[in-house]
N, C-alpha and C positions, 0 to 999 in steps of 0.2 A: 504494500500500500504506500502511496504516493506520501511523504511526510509531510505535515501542515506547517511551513515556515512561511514571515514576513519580513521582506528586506534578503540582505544578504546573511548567512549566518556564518559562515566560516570558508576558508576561500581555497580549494583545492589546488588549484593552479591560475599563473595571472599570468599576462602577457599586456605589455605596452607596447602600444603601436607607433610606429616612425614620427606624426604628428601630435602625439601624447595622449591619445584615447586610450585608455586603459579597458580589457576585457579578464574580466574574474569568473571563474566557476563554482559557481557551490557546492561544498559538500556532499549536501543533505539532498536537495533537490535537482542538480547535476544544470539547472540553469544556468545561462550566462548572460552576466550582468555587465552592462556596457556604460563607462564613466566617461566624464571629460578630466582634463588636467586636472582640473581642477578638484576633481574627486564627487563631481555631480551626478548625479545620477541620468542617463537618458535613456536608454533600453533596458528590455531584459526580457532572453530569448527564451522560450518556454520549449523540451521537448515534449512528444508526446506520449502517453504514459506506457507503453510497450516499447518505444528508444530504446531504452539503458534495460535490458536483463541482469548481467553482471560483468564485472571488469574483464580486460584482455586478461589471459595468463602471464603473469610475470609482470603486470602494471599495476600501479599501486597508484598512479590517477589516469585521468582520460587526457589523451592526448588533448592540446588547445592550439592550434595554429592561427593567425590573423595572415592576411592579405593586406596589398598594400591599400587596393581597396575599400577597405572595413571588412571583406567577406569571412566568414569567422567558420570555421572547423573543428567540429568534435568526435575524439572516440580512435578506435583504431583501424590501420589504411585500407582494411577489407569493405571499411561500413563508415566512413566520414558524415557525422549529420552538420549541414549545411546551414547556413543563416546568413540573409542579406545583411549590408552595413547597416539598418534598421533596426535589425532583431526576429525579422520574418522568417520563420521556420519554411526551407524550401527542399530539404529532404536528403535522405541518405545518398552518399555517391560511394563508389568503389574509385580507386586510385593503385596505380603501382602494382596493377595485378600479377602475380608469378612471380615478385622479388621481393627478397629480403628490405624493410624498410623500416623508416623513423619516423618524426616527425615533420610534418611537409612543412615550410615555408613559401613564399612568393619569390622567384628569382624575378624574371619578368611578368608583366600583365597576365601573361597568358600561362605561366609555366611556374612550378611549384620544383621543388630542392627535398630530396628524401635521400637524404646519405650517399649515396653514388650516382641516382639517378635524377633527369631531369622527367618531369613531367606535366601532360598538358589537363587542360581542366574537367577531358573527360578521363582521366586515368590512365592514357596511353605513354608508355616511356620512349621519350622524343631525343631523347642524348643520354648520354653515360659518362663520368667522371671518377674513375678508381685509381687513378695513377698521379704521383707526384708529378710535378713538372721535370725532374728527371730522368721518368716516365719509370721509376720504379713502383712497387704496389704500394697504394694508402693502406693504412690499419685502420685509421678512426675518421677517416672523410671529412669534406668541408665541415667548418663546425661553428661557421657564422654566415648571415647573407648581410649586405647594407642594404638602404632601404633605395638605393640606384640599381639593386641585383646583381653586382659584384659580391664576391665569394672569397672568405678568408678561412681554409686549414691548417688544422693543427695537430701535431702526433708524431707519431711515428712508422718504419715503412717495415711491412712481415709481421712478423709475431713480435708483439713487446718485452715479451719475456724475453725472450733468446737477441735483438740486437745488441749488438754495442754502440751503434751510431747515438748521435744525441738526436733528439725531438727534433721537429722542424715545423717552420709555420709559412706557410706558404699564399699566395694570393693570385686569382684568377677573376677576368673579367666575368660580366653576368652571361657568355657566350661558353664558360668552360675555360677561357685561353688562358695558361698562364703567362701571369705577369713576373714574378719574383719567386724565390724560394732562399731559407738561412736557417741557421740553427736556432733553435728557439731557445731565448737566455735560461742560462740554471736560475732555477728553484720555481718556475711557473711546470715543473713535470708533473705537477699532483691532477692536472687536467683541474681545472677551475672554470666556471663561469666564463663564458667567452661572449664580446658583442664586436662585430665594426660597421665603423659608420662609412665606408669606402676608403679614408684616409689613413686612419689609427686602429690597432687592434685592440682590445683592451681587456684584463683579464681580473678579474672580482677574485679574489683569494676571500680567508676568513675575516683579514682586517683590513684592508688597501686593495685598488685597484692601480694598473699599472698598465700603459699607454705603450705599444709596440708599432714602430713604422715602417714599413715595406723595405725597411732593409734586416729587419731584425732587432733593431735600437730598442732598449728600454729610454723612453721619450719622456715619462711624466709620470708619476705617482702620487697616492694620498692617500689619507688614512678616511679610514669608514668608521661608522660609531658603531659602537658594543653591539654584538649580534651573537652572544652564547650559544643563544639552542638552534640557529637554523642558519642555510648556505645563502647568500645572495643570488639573486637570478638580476643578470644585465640585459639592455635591451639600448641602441640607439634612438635616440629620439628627441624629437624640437631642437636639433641643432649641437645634442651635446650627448650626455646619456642616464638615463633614470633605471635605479635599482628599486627590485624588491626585498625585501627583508624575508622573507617567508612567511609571516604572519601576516598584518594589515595596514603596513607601512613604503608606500613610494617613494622615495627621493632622487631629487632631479639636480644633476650637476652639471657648471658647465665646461666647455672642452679644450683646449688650445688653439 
């Protein structure tokens, strides 16, 4: 039975958008609730009450992807439920059928970013991207898009256990093409929070965030306020870039 909540009650997963619309999902009711910057309230997309049975195996929330758009996507890549930049319920779509996948984002208008693959808006994979740009295999695929759909990865190439090479972070236009690739500075190896806005990479650890530029450079750094019990999620946006806290807190910094 559908739970009886009013307002938001707890916030499963959030995603800020390029322009600073904020989209949260509930809990309890699996809605999503659609903010402005300013933390206003203006939608909130309602499934319908056979959506959600129960979670993927091995996910512990529902996936949330935003467009650049507003188009907003829930759930896992067999069964994407759909909502206009308004909040209208326009229904389940399948995506990335026959491959391994993540989380989608919007590369360009038309094409969405699932870990290796490119793909279009009806689920067909339209490009492929598994190789470093010196064209050895990725391990952990692109692991940011900007909000122009250029692509920044980061990781490592083969098995992580077994290299001795160091990490690498690499950067490719919104077409796949690489542009750059360098060792990615010691002590970001714990794989952290990643956002870029086309220009800076930038990478949320537990207390600071730290600014990488397409040559590799650690460029800028600063410290974050106390966050004990939960990881930052980064996200580019309005010009600079806004963290979540895990709990029920945005904040919006700005960029160099």
């Amino acid at each position: 039975t559908a739970p009886s909540v009013s307002g938001l009650t707890s916030v499963q997963e959030l995603v800020v958008g390029p322009t600073g619309a904020i989209f949260a999902i509930d809990h309890l009711s699996a809605e999503v609730h659609y903010f402005d910057a300013d933390g206003k309230s203006a939608h909130i997309a309602k499934p319908l009450k056979n959506d959600y049975t129960e979670r993927p195996p091995g996910m512990l929330a529902w996936p949330l992807s935003v467009t650049r758009s507003g188009d907003v996507y829930v759930g896992p890549p067999g069964e994407c439920l759909h909502y206009s930049p308004t909040g209208a319920r326009i229904g389940k779509q399948g995506w990335g059928k026959g491959e391994p996948v993540s989380n989608p984002v919007i590369v360009q208008p038309q094409w969405r970013w699932k870990r290796d693959f490119l793909v279009d808006d009806h689920g067909n994979n339209v490009g492929k991207l598994d190789r470093w740009p010196d064209l050895t295999w990725m391990l952990d695929g692109p692991s940011a898009v900007a909000p122009d759909g250029s692509l920044m990865a980061f990781g490592s190439k083969g098995d992580r256990w077994k290299t001795t090479d160091p990490d690498r972070i690499a950067f490719f236009s919104s077409a796949g093409e690489p542009e750059s690739m360098s060792p990615l500075p010691l002590g970001l190896g714990s794989y952290p929070s990643a956002a870029y806005d086309g220009k800076l990479a930038y990478f949320a650890r537990k207390s600071d965030v730290v600014a990488i530029n397409k040559q590799g450079k650690a460029v800028w750094r600063f410290n974050l306020p106390p966050n004990p019990t939960h990881s930052w999620s980064i996200f580019p946006s309005r010009g600079g870039i806004a963290l979540w806290d895990g709990r029920v807190t945005v904040y919006w910094y700005a960029t160099p």
